[in-house]
C-alpha positions in Angstrom: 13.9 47.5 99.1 16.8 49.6 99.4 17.8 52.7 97.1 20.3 52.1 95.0 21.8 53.1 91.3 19.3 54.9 89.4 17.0 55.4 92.1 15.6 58.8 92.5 17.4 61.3 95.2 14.7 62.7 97.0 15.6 66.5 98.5 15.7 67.2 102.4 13.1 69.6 103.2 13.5 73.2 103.9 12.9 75.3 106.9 9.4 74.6 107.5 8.8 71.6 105.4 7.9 68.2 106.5 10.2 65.1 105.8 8.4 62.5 103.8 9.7 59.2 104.3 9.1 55.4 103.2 7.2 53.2 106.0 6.4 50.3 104.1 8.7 48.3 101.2 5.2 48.4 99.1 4.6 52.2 99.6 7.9 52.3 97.8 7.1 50.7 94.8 3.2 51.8 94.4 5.2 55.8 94.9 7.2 54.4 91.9 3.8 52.8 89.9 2.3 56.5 91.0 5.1 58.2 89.6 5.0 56.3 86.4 1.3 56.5 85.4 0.3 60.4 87.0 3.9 62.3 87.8 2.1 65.8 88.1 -0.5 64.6 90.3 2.1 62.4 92.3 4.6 65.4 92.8 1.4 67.8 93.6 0.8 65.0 96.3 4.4 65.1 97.6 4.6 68.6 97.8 1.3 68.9 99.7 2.7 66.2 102.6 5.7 68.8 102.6 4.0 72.0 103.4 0.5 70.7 104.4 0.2 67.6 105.7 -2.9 68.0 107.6 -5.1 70.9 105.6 -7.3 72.6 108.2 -10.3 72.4 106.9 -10.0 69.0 104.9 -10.8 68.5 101.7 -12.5 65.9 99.6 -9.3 65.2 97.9 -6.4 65.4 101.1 -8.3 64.5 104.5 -7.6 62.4 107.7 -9.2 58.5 107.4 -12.2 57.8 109.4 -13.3 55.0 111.9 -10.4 51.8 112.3 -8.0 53.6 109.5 -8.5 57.0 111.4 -5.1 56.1 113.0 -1.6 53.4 113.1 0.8 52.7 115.1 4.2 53.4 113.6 7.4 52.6 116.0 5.5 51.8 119.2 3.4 55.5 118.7 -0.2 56.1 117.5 -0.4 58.7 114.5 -3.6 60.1 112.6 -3.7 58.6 109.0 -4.4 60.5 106.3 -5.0 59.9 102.7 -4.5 62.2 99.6 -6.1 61.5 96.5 -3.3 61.3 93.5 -5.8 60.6 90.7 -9.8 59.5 90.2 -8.3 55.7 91.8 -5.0 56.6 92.8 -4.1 57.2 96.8 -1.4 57.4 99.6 -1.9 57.3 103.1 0.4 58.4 105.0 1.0 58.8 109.1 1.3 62.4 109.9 4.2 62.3 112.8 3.5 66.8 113.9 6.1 66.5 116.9 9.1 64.7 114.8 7.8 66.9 111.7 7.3 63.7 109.3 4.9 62.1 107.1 5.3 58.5 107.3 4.3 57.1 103.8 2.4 54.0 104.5 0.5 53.0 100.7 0.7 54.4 98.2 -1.5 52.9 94.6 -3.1 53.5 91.9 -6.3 52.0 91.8 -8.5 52.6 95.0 -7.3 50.3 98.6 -10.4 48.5 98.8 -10.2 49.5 102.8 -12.0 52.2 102.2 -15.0 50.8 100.5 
């Protein structure tokens, strides 16, 4: 899916930010669902892949993926995958890309990815 008229403009980040971009067409429209049904929590979850994509420690809520889902492979290169919590179901998972300073968006829904269970 491409952007288009009427599509939000998302800002570049700032000295120190991360980017945060789109890796999947569905990512896009479950960020839109996400934005839709919890936009505080969705634009705390946005602002926490800008300027803290991997919280040291973790927490319960915004923590790296365990086991097979611990990483992906995103343009030929193997990323850690982490997953924020947006509301009591809703999550994004997103590749966390330290060297190129990007958070590669990769689901993004509001009930919970049955992966995990």
């Amino acid at each position: 899916m491409s952007l288009g008229r009427g599509d939000p403009v998302a800002p570049p980040p700032v000295a120190g930010e991360f980017d945060v971009r789109f890796a999947t067409k569905d990512a896009v429209s479950g960020w839109q669902d996400l934005c839709r049904q919890a936009p505080g929590n969705t634009r705390r979850a946005w602002d926490e892949m800008r300027t803290n994509p991997a919280p040291f420690p973790p927490t319960e809520r915004h923590h790296r993926l365990r086991f097979d889902l611990a990483s992906a492979v995103h343009q030929g290169r193997e990323l850690p995958q982490w997953q924020l919590e947006v509301t009591g179901g809703g999550r994004v998972w997103y590749l966390f890309d330290q060297e190129k300073r990007v958070c590669w968006l990769k689901l993004a829904k509001v009930g919970h990815p049955r992966k995990t269970d």
